[in-house]
N, C-alpha and C positions, 0 to 999 in steps of 0.2 A: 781139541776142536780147532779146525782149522776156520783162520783168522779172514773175515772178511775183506778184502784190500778194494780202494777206489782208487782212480787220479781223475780229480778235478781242472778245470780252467780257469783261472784268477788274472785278475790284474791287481797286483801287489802295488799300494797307496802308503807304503812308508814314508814315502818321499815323493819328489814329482820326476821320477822314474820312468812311475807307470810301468813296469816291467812285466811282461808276460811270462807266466808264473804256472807251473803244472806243481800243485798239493798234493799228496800221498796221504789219503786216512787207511787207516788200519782198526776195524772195527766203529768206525765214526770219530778217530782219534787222529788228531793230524801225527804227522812222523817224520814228514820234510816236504822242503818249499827247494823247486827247481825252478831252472828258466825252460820256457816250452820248445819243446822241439819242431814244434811245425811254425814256429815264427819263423818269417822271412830271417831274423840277424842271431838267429838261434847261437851263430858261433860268438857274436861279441855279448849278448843274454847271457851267458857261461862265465862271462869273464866277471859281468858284472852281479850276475846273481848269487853264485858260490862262495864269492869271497864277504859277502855284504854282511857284516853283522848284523844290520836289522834283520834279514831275512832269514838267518839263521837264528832268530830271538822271536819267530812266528808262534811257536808254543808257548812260551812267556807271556810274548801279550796277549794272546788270546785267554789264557785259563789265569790270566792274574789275579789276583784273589782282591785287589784295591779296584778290579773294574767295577764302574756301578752296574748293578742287578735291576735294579727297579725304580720305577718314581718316586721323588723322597717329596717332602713338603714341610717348609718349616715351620719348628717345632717351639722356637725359644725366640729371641729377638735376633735380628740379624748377626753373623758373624758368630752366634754363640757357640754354633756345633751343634745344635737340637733337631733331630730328621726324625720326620715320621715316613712309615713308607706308606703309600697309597696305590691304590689300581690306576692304570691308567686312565681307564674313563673319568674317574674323578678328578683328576690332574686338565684332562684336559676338559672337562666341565667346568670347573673352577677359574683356572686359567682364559678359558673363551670368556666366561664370564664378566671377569676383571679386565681385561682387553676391552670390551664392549661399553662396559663403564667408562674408564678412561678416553674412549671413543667418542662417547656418548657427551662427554663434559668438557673434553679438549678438542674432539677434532682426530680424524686418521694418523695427522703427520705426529702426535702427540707420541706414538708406539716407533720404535728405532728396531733394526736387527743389525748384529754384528757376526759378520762370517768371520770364517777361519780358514786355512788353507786348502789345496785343491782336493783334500782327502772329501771335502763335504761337496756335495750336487745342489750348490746355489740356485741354481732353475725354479727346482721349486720353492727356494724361499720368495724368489724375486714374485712367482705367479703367487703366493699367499701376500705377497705385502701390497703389489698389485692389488689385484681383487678389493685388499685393504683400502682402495685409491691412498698408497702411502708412499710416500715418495723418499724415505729416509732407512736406506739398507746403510749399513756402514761397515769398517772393515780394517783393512790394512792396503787394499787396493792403493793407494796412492803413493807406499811406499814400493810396492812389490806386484810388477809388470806390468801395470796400468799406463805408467807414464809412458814407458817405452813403445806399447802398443798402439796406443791412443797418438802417438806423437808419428808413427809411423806410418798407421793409417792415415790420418790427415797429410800426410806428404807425399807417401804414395798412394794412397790407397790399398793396401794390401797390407796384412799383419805381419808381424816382425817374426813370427817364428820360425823362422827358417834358416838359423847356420848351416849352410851345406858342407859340412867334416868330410872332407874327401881325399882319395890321393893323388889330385889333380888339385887341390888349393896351394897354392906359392906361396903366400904369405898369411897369417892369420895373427890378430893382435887382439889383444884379453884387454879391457879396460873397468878396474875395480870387479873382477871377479877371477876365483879361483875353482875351475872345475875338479881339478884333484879332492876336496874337499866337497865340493858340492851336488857337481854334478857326472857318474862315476861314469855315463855312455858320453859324455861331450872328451873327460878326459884320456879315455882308451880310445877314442877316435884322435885324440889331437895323438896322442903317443903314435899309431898308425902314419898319422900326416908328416909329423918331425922322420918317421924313418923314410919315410920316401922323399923328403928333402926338403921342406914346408919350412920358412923362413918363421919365426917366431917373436914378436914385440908385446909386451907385458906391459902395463900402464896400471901400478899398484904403490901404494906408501910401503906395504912391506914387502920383502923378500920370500914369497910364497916357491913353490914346492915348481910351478910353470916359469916363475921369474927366474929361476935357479937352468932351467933349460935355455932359458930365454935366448935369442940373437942378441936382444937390445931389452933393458930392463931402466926404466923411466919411472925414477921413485920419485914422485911429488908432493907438494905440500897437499894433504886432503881440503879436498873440496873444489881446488882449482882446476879441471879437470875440461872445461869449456874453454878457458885458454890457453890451452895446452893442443886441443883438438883445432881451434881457431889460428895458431900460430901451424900446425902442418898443414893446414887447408889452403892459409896463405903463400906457402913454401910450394905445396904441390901447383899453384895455380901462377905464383911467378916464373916457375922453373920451366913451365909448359909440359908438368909432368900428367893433368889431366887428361881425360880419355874424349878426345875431343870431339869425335863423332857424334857419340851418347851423347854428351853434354848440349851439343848443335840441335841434333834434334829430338832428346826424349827429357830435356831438363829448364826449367822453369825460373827465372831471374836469377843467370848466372851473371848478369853484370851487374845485379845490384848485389851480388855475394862479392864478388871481385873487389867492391868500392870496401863493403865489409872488412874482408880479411885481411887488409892493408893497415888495419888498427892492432894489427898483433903481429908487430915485427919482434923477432926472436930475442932479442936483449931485453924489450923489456917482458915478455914472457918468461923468460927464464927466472929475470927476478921476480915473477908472481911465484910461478910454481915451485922453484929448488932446483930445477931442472937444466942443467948446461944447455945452451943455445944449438952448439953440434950434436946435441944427443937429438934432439926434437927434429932438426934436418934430418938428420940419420935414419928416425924413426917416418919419417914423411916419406921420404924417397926412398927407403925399402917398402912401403906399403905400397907406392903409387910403381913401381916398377916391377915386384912380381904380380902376376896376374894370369889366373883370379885368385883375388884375397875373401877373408870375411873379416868379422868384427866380432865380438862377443862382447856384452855391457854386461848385463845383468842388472845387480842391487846396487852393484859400487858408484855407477850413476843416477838411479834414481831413489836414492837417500841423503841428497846433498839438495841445498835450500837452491843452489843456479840449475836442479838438476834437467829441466826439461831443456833449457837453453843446449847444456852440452847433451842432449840426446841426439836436439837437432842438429849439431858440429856432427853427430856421430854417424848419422844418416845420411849428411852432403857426403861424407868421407868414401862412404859405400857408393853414393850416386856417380858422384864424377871421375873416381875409379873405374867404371861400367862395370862392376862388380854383381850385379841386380841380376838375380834370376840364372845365372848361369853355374855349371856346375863345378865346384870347389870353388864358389863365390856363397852368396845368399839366397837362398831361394824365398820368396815371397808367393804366401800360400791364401786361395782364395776360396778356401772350405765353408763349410763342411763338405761333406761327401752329397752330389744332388742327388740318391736315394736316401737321404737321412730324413726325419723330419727333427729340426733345428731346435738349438737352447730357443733363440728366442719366440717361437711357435711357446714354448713352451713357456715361458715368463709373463707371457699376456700382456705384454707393455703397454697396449690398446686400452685396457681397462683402465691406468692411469688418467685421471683427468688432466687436462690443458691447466687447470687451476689449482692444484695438488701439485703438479710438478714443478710447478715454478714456485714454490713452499719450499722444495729440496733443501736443506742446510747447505752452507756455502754454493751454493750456484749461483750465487749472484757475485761473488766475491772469489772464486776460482772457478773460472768461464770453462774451462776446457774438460773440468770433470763434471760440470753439467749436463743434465740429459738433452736438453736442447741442442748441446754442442756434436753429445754422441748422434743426435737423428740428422744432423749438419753432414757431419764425414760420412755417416752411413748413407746418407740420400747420394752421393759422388763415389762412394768407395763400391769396388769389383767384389768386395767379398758379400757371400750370400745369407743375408741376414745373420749379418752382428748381431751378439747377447750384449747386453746392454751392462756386462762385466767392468767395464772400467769406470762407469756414470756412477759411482757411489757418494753419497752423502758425503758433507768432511768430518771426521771421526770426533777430531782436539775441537771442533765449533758443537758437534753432539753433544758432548759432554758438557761442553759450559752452558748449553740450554737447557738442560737436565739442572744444572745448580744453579740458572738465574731466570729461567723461564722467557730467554732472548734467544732471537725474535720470535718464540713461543716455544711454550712448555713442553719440555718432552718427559713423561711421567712413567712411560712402561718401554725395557727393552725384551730381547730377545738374542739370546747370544748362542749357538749353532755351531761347538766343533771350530771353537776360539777361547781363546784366555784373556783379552783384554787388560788384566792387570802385570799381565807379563808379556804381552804382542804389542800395547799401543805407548810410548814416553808419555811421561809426567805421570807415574802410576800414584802420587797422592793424589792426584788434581781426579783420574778415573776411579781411583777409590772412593772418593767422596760424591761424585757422581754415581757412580750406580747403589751407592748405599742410598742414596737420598732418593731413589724410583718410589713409585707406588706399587710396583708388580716387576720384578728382575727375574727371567724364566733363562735357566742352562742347562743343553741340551750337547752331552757329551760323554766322551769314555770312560773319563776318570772325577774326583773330587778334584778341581782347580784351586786355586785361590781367586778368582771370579765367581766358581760354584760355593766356596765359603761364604759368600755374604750376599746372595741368591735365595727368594721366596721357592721357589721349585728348581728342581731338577731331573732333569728326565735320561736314560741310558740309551746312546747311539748305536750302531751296529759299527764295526769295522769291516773291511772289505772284504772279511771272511765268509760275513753274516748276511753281505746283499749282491745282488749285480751291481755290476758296471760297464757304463760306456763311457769312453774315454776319446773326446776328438781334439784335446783341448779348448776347452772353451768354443769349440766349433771353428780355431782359425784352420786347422790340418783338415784334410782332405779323408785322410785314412780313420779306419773306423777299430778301435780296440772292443771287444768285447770280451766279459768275464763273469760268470755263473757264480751264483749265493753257493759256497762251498760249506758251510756251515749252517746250523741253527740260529736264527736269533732269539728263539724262543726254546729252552730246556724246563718243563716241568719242574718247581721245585727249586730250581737252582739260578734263572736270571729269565728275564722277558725284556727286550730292545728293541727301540725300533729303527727305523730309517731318516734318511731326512723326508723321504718323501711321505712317510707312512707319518712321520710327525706332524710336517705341515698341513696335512689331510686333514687327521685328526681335530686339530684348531678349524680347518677351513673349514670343514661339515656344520659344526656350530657356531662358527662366525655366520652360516647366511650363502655361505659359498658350493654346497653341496653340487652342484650339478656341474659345476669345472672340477670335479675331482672324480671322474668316473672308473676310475683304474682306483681296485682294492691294496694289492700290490704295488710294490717296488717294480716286479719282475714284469707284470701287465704295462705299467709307464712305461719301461723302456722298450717293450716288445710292441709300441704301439710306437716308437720314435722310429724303431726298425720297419715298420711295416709296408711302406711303401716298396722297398724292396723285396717283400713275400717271406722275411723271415720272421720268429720271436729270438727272444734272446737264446732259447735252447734249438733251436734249429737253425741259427747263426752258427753258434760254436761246432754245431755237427758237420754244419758243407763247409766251413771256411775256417775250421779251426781257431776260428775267434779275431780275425785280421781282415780286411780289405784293404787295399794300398794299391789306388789307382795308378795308373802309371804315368811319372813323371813328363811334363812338359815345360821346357826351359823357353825362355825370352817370351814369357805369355806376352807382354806388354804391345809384341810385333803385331798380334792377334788383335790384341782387345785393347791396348795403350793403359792408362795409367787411373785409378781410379780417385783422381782429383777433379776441383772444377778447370782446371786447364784442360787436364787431358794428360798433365806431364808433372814426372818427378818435381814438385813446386822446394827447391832450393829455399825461393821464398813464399812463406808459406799464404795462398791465400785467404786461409781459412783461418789462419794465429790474427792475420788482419782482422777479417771482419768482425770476431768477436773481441778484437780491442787490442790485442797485445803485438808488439815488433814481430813483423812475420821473419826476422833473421834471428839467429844467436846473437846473445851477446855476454860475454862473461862480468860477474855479478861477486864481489868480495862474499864468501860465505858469513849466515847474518852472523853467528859468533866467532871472532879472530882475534890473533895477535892487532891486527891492521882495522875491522872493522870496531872492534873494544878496548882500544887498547888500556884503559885504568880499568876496565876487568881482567885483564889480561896480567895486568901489576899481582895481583891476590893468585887467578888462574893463571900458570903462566904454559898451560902444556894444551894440545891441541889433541880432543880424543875422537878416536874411531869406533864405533862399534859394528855389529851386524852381520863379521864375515863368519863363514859355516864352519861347522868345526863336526867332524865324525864322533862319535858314531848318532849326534842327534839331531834331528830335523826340526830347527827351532826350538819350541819350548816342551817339546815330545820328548817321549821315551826315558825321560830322569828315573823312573819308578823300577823300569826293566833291569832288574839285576847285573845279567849278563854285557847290558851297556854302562851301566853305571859303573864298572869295574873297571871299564878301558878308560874311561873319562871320567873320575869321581868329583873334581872340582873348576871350578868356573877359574879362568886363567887371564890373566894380565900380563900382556907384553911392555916390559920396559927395555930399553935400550940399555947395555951395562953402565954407562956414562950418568942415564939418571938412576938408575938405583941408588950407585955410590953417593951420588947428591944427596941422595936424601936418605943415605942409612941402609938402603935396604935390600936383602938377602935374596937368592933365589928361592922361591918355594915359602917365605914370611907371605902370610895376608896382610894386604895394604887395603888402606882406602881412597876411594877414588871418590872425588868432592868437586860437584859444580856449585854454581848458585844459587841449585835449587834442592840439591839431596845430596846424599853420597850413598853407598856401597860397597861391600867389603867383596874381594876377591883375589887369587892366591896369584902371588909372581911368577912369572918366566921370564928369567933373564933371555934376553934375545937382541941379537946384534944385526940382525934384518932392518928394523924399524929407524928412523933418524930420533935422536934423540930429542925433537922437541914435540913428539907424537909417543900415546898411548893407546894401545889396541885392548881392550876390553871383549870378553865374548857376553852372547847376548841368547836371552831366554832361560835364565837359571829363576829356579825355582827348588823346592825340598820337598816335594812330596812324605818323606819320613817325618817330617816334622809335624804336627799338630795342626787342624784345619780350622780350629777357633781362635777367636781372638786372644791377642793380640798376634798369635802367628803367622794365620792363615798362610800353615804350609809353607814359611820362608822365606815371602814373598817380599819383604823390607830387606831381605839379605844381602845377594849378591846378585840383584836384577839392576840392569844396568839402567832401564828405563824408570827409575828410579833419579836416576841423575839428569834424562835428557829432557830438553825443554819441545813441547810443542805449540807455544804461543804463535797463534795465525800469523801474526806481525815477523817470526821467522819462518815460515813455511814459503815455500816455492809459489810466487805470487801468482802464476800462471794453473797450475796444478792442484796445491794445495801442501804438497809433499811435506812432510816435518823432517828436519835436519835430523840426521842422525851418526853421521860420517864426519862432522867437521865442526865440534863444539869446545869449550875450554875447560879444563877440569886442574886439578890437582892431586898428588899423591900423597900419600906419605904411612909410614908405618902402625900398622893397626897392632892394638895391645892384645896379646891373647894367652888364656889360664889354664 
């Protein structure tokens, strides 16, 4: 009998890719995942979809036999391994239930949710917890692209997400991130740029795979990273290497930057950072003289406790460059698409009370991830209704409210396609907090070690299993769309749901019924589209699943700058008014040789964690066979110099020991790193191992956030940010049988 064949439209969520993705079923059986040919970049799609192992591991994860099937509900006392399985209605009868209560005796703000990475459609948790009048979503946002966003919007007004990789950029400089590893279209486009003759400056502690291409490779001490950025600001603005026009008239207290960057003359920066005085010249005036440049940050700035300060160095460096908006510079995007209808249309933020939000956990104590702070830039900023994405709750103060009931009780969360005890540091301090809930509900792929010691748990779809639209968080312009390719529901074999079909569910019997009018996943979003007269399936039919307006460079000539000035604010007016120095200013990271030093005596080495590492996206894909074979153990960079210190061998498990835990993970000798720095990877967990106590899945193993500290008192005082890039630990050889 001959074989029934499809090819579907996907947007593949392994990663934040987002890659446009044509699936081949064979009888309803998938059989390969390509990149699609009618995308606009179909040829560099090819480059990066063929060779991806995740994407070639599309059958793995789909049919793995360890994905959850059904609603469990526990069975025994937490942690024990005891599931019952239940239908969903009970799960979610139950669960509204218990929500209600807890409601009922503490108050909205009493219920928490914890996202997870961009594979989940936040929207709708924000409109359920909305609705909720509950003012405490929480996350990982404050490590990963909040700060950068948030820090960009308020200075320009306009979102960050715009590297424009072109082969008209002169110069581009990496600081604390490695696209080869992370992110595989940034890296095939930078390899594109180096050929056509794209000048290249790296700002990393190690010796990464783009450092190794590098012009100029600026290996620092971690963390110092704002004065470093602060010493070429001043170099560019002595030298009269800034873009002087720009600056005259589209930039915002350049003379009180001026007075600024005079406090970071190269000598003594160098002796902050590690960094030779001519390499930092060097590194100034090749950025400030080819043009246009960009920048790329990423994580490796916003995971260090100064890290907003150096974001803002990282943005004047863009601004007085005139690097802003033009191409093979930065394009700054003011999306969404105006036929869309928007995340935040959809979040209902409205329904939040005036008095509920000002309950948020830490907003009173990190201004800038306050919701007040987000409706502050958003009432000044060009871009067309901001989701309210970066305003989350602070995660390390949730949890200590959870265990001390300050400044009020949080009793039920909600965790959504996140791990928590392996995404957030200090995983004793969140272990004992979510044990300690009255209701802890996980809603995901797989059994976590978060899902270990979880009252319910319920099974998500993967991107196989829903649509998708994809604008980034609404800052891009361009509109991705990608059809439910699979079943989430097989007879017999598994029933999942969505995020939105979950939050539904909860909202109907919370009280919420009539803001949930779409049955579907597929109706939501064909109701975002609808202003432009399509649904999701008659999207993908005339446009092949893409819109991609056409670019326009120097908006700002047009429409100027979406501050209260009017202009790029250097200084920032808006860091003013809610309290903090509207300048950079660089800030000793809270744990050092220099800021601890009699910790430092016990601790004497300076660790890093956080950077990506193939073939896994965080704390993903450990389970998948065919990744776990490329990558089987979690790895520690030592310099040859400390190994020999201390004994130990390439390929021996060491332990890595701060003040507050340790973790075992396996050496690589490595001559990249300076030897008073350790590179740790981060998100290991063991799925093969046992999901009851005391295992829970291996989670005490080799998770590095096990070692890291998130007390408020070291988080980015501006922010919230927990250090994660610049703490003190210890090595030394671990005994094994």
């Amino acid at each position: 009998m001959e074989k029934k064949v499809e090819v579907k439209k996907g947007l593949c969520r392994w990663c934040h890719g987002w890659c446009k993705v044509e699936v081949t079923l064979e009888d309803g059986k998938v059989v390969k995942q390509w990149e699609d040919p009618d995308h606009p970049k179909a040829e560099l799609l090819r480059k990066m979809v063929r060779p991806c192992p995740r994407a070639r591991a599309v059958k793995e994860h789909y049919y793995h036999p360890d994905r959850l099937r059904y609603p469990l509900k526990r069975a025994g006392e937490k942690g024990e391994g005891k599931w019952q399985q239940i239908s969903w209605d009970q799960a979610f009868e139950e669960i509204a239930a218990k929500i209600k209560n807890i409601v009922d005796r503490y108050g909205p703000e009493a219920i928490c949710t914890t996202a997870g990475t961009s594979r989940t459609t936040r929207q709708y948790a924000m409109r359920f917890i909305n609705l909720l009048d509950n003012p405490n979503n929480t996350g990982t946002t404050q490590i990963c692209y909040g700060p950068g966003n948030t820090t960009s919007t308020a200075m320009y007004g306009f979102s960050d997400e715009g590297p424009g990789f072109s082969r008209q950029t002169k110069v581009a400089m990496f600081v604390g991130t490695n696209p080869e590893q992370a992110f595989h279209h940034q890296w095939f486009a930078t390899l594109n740029m180096l050929k056509a003759g794209c000048k290249l400056i790296v700002i990393d502690p190690r010796r990464t795979v783009p450092a190794e291409k590098a012009n100029l490779w600026l290996q620092l001490r971690p963390g110092t990273d704002c004065a470093l950025l602060m010493a070429m600001i001043n170099v560019i603005i002595s030298e009269g290497l800034y873009d002087k026009e720009f600056v005259q008239k589209w930039c915002y207290g350049f003379d009180k930057l001026v007075e600024r960057a005079k406090e970071y003359p190269l000598d003594r920066v160098a002796e902050i950072t590690w960094v030779p005085a001519d390499k930092i010249r060097d590194a100034a005036r090749m950025y400030a003289t080819h043009r246009p440049g960009l920048i790329v940050h990423s994580m490796g700035l916003e995971q260090i406790s100064n890290g907003i300060q150096a974001i803002q160095a990282r943005y004047i460096l863009t601004a007085i460059c005139g690097n802003i908006d033009v191409r093979g510079g930065e394009e700054y995007r003011i999306g969404p698409h105006e036929g869309l209808i928007s995340e935040k249309e959809l979040e209902l933020n409205g329904a939040l009370s005036e008095e509920q939000k000002a309950k948020q956990i830490g907003a009173e104590r990190f201004r800038l991830s306050a919701r007040s702070s987000y409706e502050l830039i958003a009432e000044h900023g060009l871009h067309r209704n901001p989701c309210s994405y970066e305003s989350f709750a602070h995660a390390p103060l949730a949890y200590r409210a959870m265990l001390t009931g300050k400044p009020y009780p949080i009793r039920g969360a909600i965790t959504f396609q996140n791990n928590p005890m392996v995404a957030n540091a200090n995983t004793k301090l969140v272990y004992k907090a979510l044990k300690s809930l009255d209701l802890y509900v996980v809603h995901d792929h797989w059994m976590t070690p978060s899902a270990d010691i979880a009252d319910y748990v319920t099974p998500c779809t993967c991107w196989l299993e829903r649509p998708e639209i994809h604008t980034y968080n609404d800052f891009v312009q361009h509109v991705d769309v990608g059809e439910r390719i699979l079943p989430a529901t097989v007879d017999g074999q598994w029933d999942r749901k969505t995020d939105y079909e979950f939050f539904r569910g909860l909202g109907i019997r919370l009280g919420q019924e009539k803001h949930w009018p779409w049955e579907t996943a597929e109706e939501a979003m064909s109701y975002r589209l609808s202003p432009m007269g399509y649904d999701v399936a008659s999207f993908i039919k005339e446009t092949g699943g893409r819109l991609t307006p056409k670019r326009e460079e120097k908006k700002y000539e047009r429409i100027g700058f979406g501050t209260p000035t009017g202009k790029v604010e250097l200084y920032s007016t808006i860091f003013e008014k809610i309290g903090y120095d509207p300048l950079p200013r660089y800030e000793e990271p809270s744990d050092s040789p220099i800021s601890k030093p009699e910790l430092a005596k016990e601790y004497p080495l300076i660790l890093i964690t956080g950077s990506r590492h193939q073939p896994f996206f965080h704390s993903e894909e450990r389970q998948v066979d065919s990744l776990r074979k490329m990558h089987p153990w979690p790895l520690c960079q030592l310099h040859p110099e400390t190994a020999a210190k201390f004994g130990i061998s390439d390929g021996d498990w060491v332990w890595i020991e701060s003040h507050i835990g340790r973790c075992m993970q396996k050496c690589q000798i490595f001559d990249g790193i300076d030897p008073r720095v350790v590179n740790a990877q981060h998100g290991w967990w063991y799925p093969e191992l046992p999901g009851e106590e005391p295992w829970l899945h291996g989670v005490w193993e080799s998770n590095i956030n096990v070692v890291l500290d998130d007390d408020p008192e070291k988080c980015n005082k501006i922010y919230g940010s927990w250090p994660l890039r610049a703490t003190l630990c210890k090595v030394y050889k671990a005994k094994t049988y």
